[in-house]
Structures are given as C-alpha cells and as structure tokens.
N, C-alpha and C positions, 0 to 999 in steps of 0.2 A: 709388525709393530715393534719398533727396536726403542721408545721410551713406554717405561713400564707404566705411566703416568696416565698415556693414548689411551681416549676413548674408543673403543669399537663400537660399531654401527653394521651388523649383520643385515643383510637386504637380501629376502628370499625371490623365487623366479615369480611367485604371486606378487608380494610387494612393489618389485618393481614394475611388473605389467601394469597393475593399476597405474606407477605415478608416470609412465610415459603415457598412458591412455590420459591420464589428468592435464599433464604436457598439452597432450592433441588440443585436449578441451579448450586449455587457456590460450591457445593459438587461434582458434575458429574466431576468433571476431575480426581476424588480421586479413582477412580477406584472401586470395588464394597465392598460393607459391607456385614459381614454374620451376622449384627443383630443392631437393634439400639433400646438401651435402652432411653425410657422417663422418665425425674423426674417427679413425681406427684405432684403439680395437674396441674401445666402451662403446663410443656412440653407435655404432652397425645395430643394434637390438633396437634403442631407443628411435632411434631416426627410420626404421623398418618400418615399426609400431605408430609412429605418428605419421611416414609415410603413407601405412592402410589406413588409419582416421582417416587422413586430409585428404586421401584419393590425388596425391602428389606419386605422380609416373616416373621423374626421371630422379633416380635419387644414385649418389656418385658419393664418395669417398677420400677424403685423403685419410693419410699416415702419417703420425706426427707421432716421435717418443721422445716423452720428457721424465720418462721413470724407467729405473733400473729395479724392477720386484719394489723393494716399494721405498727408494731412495731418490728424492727428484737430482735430475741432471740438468746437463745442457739440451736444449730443444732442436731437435734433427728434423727433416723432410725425408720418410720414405719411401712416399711415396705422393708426387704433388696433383694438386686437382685440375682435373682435366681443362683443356683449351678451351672448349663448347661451354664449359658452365663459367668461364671465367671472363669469356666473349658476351654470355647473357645477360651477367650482372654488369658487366662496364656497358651494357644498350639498353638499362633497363628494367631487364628482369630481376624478378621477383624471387632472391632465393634463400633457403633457412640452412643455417647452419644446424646440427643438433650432437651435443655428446652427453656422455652418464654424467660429469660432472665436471666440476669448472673448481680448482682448487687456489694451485699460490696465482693462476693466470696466465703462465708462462705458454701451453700452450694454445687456449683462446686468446691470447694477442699474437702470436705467429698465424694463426688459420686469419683472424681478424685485419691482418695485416694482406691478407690474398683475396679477400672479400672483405673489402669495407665496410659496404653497402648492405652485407646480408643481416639480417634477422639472426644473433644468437640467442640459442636454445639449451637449456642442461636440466636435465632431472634433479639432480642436487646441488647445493653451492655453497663453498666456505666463503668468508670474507672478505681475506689476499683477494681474490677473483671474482667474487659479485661483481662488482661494478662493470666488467666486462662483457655480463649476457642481458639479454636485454629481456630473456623471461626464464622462468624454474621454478620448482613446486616445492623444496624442500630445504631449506638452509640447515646444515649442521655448522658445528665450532671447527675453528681452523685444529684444534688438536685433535680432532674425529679422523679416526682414519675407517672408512666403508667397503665392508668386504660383500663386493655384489656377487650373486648367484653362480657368476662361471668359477668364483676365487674360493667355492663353500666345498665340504662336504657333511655329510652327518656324522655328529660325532661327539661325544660327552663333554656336559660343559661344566665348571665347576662351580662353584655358589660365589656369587659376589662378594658376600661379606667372611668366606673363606669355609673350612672345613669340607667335608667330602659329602655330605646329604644332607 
C-alpha cells in the first residue's frame, strides 16, 4: 500500500473459502460448465473451489500479469489458454472464467478478449472492472487494496485511531 490514504481489506484463508463457496452458490442456477479456466495466480484457489462445488472436471489456466507487487502495469501473457478450451468455446461450450478479483479490468478484458463467450467470475470487485464480470459476491472501493490469505502473515496490528493499546 504506497498511498497512506488506501484502505485495507484483510481476507483470511476462512473468509475467502466461504466467498468462493458463495461464488459456487450463485453460479448453480447457470446450469453446467464444460470447463472453467483460472487466471494465475489469484484465481487457481477460487476456480478449484468452485470447480469441487460445480463437479466442473476440466479446469485449465492461464497467466496473465498486470501487477508488479502491488503497482499495476502493462498486461503480459505467460502463459496462454490451452487450444482444446479455446476450440470448446468457439463450438459451443460452456465455459467460466473465475479469479480472486477484477480491479482497474485490464486484466478481465485481455483473458475476455480470448473467451468472449465465457461466463466471468470474481470473488471480489472494484468499480474500474465490475462491469466486466458478469458475477461476484463482494464489491469493495476502488481505493481498497485486499491482502488475500497467501499475501498475510500474523502479526500485531496497531489501533486505527492510533496509539499502541
């Protein structure tokens, strides 16, 4: 967090279980997927998690970085999504996109752009980048920056309105 102004938004490894399990929930009426791709590296937990819900088998990945630790960049491919899921949705198929969170958007409109057709998916959503997923359980403010469970460790926190206890 490099403006001292940034809200933080702490998400422990329970919290987020529950809101990808909520995820699952609010996808069940969508009828079935034949595949749901995770962005790397948020989404792989979330898209796992809703992959056990939905009893969705083939689940595949890309890699896409749009942040330098926590300064957004230019949006790179490092790894792009397989042929087979990208052959399924141009005949058809059925497939979800899912990541931890959809921010300025920059990279849900490059994955968006390789599956048009898919069903996006995010646990959390700013602003800049709602209008790009087409479902998620948690909206924060665009000046929330979220430190999810792998970004934590324990460790003293100091009182909001200041002083030491």
């Amino acid at each position: 967090m490099n403006n001292p102004n940034q809200k933080s938004f702490p998400v422990t490894w329970d919290q987020f279980h529950r809101d990808s399990r909520a995820l699952a929930w609010r996808l069940t009426g969508m009828g079935t997927f034949d595949a749901v791709v995770a962005i790397a590296r948020g989404g792989l937990v979330p898209a796992t998690i809703v992959a056990r819900e939905l009893n969705i088998r083939v689940v595949e990945s890309v890699a896409v970085k749009s942040y330098d630790h926590q300064n957004q960049g230019t949006v790179k491919v490092l790894k792009p999504i397989a042929p087979q899921i990208l052959d399924l949705a141009k005949n058809g198929g059925k497939v979800l996109i899912v990541d931890d969170l959809v921010d300025t958007g920059a990279t849900a409109r490059a994955v968006r752009d390789m599956l048009p057709g898919a069903h996006f998916a995010t646990v959390y959503a700013k602003p800049m980048g709602r209008e790009l997923v087409d479902t998620f359980i948690t909206e924060v403010s665009q000046d929330t920056w979220i430190f999810f469970p792998w970004d934590l460790d324990v460790a003293y926190a100091a009182p909001i309105g200041g002083g030491t206890d």
